[in-house]
N, C-alpha and C positions, 0 to 999 in steps of 0.2 A: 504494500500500500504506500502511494507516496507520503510524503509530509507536505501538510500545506500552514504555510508559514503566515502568521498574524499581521494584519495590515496596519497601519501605520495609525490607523484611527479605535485600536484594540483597546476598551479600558484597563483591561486585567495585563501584568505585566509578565514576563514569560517567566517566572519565577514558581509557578502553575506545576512546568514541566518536572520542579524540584519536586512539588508533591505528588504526583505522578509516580517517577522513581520512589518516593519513599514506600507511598502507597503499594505499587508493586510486590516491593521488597516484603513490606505488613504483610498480606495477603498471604505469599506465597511460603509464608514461614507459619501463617494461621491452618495452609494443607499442610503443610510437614507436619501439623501437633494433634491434629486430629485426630482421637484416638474412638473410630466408629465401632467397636467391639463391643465398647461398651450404652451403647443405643440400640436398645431394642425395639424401638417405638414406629426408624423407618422402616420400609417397602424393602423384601427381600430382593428386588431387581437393582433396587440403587447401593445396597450393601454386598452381591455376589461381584458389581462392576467393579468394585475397588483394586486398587495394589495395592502395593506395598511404595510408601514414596519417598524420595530423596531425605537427606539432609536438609534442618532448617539450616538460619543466618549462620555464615562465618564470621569472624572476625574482620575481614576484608570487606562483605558487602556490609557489617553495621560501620566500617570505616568511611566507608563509598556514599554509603545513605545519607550519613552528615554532612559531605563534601557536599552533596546532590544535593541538601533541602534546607545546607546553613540552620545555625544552632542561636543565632542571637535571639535576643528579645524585643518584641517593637519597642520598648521602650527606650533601648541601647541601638538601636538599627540606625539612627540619625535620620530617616526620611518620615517625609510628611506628608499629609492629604490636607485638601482643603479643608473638610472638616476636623475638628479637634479629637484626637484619639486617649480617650480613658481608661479605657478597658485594653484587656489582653483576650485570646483563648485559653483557657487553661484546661491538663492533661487530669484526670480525673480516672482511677483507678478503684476498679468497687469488689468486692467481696465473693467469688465465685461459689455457686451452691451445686454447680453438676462438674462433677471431679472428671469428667471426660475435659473438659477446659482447661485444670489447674496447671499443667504444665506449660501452658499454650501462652497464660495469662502470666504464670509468672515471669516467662522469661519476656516477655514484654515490660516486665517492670524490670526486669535490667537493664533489660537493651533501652530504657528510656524512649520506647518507639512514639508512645503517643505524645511523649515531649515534643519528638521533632517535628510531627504534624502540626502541633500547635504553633510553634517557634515557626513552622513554614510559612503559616497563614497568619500571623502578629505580622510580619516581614512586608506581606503582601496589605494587607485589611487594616484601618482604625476600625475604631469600635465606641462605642458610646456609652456601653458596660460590658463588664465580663460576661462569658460563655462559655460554660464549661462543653470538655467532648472526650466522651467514653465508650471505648467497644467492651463489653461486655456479655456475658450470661445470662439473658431475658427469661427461659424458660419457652420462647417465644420464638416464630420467623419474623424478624419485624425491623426497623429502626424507626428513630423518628425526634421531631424537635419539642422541647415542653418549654414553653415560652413565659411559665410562670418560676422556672428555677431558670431558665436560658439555660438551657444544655440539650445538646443535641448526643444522641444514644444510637450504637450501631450493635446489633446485636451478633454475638457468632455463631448462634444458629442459623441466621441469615445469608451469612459468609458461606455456610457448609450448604444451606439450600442452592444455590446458585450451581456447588460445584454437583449435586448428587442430580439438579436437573440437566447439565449438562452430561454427564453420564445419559443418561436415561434417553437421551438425544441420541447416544451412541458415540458420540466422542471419546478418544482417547484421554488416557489419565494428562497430558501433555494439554487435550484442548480444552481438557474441563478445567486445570489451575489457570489455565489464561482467560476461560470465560468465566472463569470466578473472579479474578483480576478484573476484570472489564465491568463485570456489574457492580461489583464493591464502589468501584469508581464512582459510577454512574449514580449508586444510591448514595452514595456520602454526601456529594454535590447536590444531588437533590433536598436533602436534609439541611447542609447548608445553605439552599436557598432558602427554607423556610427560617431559619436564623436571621439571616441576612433581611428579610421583608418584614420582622419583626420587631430587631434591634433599629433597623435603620428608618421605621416606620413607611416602608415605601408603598406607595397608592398600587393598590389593584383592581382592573373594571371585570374579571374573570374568575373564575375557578384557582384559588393558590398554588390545588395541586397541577392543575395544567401548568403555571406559571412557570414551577421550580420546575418541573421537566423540563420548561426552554431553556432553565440557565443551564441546568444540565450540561443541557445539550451543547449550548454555547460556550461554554466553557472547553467542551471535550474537541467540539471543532473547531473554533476559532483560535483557542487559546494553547493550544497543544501541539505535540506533531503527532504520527501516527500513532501512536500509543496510545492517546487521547482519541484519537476516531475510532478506533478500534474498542475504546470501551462504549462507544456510543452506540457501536455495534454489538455489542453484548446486550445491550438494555436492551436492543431492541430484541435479540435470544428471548430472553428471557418474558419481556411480555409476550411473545409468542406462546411460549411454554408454561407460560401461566394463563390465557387468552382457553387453553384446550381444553380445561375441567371448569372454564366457569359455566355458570348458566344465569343468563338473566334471571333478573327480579323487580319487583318493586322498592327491597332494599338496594340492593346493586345498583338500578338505575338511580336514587334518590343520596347514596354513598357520595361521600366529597371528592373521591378517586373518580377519574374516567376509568370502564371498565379497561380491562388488560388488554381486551384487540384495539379499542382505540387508541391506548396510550402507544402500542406496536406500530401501529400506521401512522400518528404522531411523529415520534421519532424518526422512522424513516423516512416521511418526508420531508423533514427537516434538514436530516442528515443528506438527502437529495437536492433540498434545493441549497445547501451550501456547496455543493461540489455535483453539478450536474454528470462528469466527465468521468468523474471517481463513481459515482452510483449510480448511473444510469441501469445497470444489470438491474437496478429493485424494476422498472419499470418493463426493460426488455424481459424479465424472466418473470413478470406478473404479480412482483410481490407487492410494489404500491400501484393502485392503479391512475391508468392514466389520466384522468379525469381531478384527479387530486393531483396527481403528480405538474401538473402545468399550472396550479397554485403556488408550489412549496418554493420555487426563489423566491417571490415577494414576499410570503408569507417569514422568509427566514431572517429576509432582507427587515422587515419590520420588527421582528422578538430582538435580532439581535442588537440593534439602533434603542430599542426601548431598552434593553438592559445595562446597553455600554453609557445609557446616558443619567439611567440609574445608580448607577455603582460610583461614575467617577469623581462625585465628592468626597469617596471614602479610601479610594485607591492610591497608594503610598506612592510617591515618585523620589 
């Protein structure tokens, strides 16, 4: 996939890319720790698919991940936004109760990992008050933002669903950590938008959850190279794959969520109409149709003008 590099009028600055890498590196040490033996609760097809998998972090990638995502604090970083920056993110660390996690979570508290995510996005973001951000053990598939403590929560169950629906796809243990990788992405930023419309009290005439889908998105394409389109391509996996077992309802339709096929076709149009040249296959191989699909530049043209002009009072320079 090529990289398509940020244009000059980009609010978000490419310092993105650092969380990206760091996020990667989380991820791919959160499949190393998974210990599925002891879940009895999934689907014998998504636990026969498993191997056996690598090595987490070495010493060298937790050396790389700090180069990659810088360790200061906005308050030491010396840059500024238009608006006045009071708050920080801060790494928040909670108590795990399903001992399948403990080893997974503690070494995350060594490795200082959700430090560096935070230290990436202080670097990048002011803030108007603190927000906390913690992956943890929900009990749950879930993440999401609670705008009464501001902390936004990613859960590891969530992490592991991504990778066991990928399996189930048929994918290899190789494409399933990277379309775990991809959606992790996809849902963090999502979550961070709702942070970000919250703290920053930004106007919306729509649905919030469509909202943060766009920044998502926009974030993954715009602000990224391939690594980032490629998680944008996961999200859209994944509403697929979650799109198969829904069934309308009167709750469904009445839910703050667009269902899952629409949020699928969403994003790919989206992801189509930022790079006609790069996705046109959604269209020749029938996956967006055409009919929507000679929407989706203007339609992307516009989310992402709204968002870049949203953000850039808070955007550090």
């Amino acid at each position: 996939m090529k990289t398509i590099r940020p244009n000059n009028e980009a609010a978000l600055p490419a310092k993105l890319s650092g969380i990206l890498a760091l996020l990667i590196i989380f991820v791919l040490a959160a499949a190393c720790s998974f210990n599925t033996d002891a879940d009895t609760s999934k689907d014998t097809k998504s636990v026969s698919n498993k191997t056996t998998r690598k090595s987490a972090l070495s010493d060298d990638d937790v050396a790389s991940m700090k180069k990659a995502t810088g360790t200061k604090s906005s308050k030491k970083s010396g840059a500024t936004s238009e608006n006045t920056d009071e708050g920080d993110f801060i790494p928040i660390y909670s108590e795990i109760k399903n001992e399948k996690y403990e080893a997974f979570n503690q070494r995350f508290k060594d490795e200082k990992t959700i430090e560096t995510i935070t230290d990436s996005l202080n670097e990048i973001l002011s803030l108007p008050v603190d927000v906390n951000v913690t992956f943890k053990d929900c009990g749950q598939v879930n993440a999401w933002y609670q705008p009464n403590t501001k902390t936004i929560t990613f859960c590891y169950e969530f992490m592991e669903f991504f990778h066991e629906k990928a399996l189930e796809m048929g994918k290899s243990e190789e494409d399933a950590n990277n379309i775990m990788i991809g959606a992790t992405l996809f849902f963090f930023f999502h979550e961070l938008g709702h942070c970000l419309i919250d703290v920053y009290d930004l106007p919306a005439t729509g649905r919030e959850e469509d909202s943060v889908d766009q920044l998502s998105t926009f974030i993954l394409m715009d602000e990224t190279d391939e690594v980032g389109q490629g998680s944008a391509g996961a999200g859209v996996l994944m509403f697929k794959a979650m799109s198969e077992n829904e069934q309308p309802s009167a709750g469904s339709f009445a839910d703050e969520h667009s269902l899952s096929s629409q949020r699928f076709y969403n994003v790919a149009c989206w992801m189509y109409g930022r790079d006609q040249s790069e996705y046109g296959f959604f269209v020749e191989e029938g996956i967006l149709p055409e009919a929507r699909a000679a929407r989706c530049p203007t339609e992307y043209k516009k989310m992402s003008s709204a968002w870049k002009r949203l953000t850039e009072p808070w955007i550090k320079k």
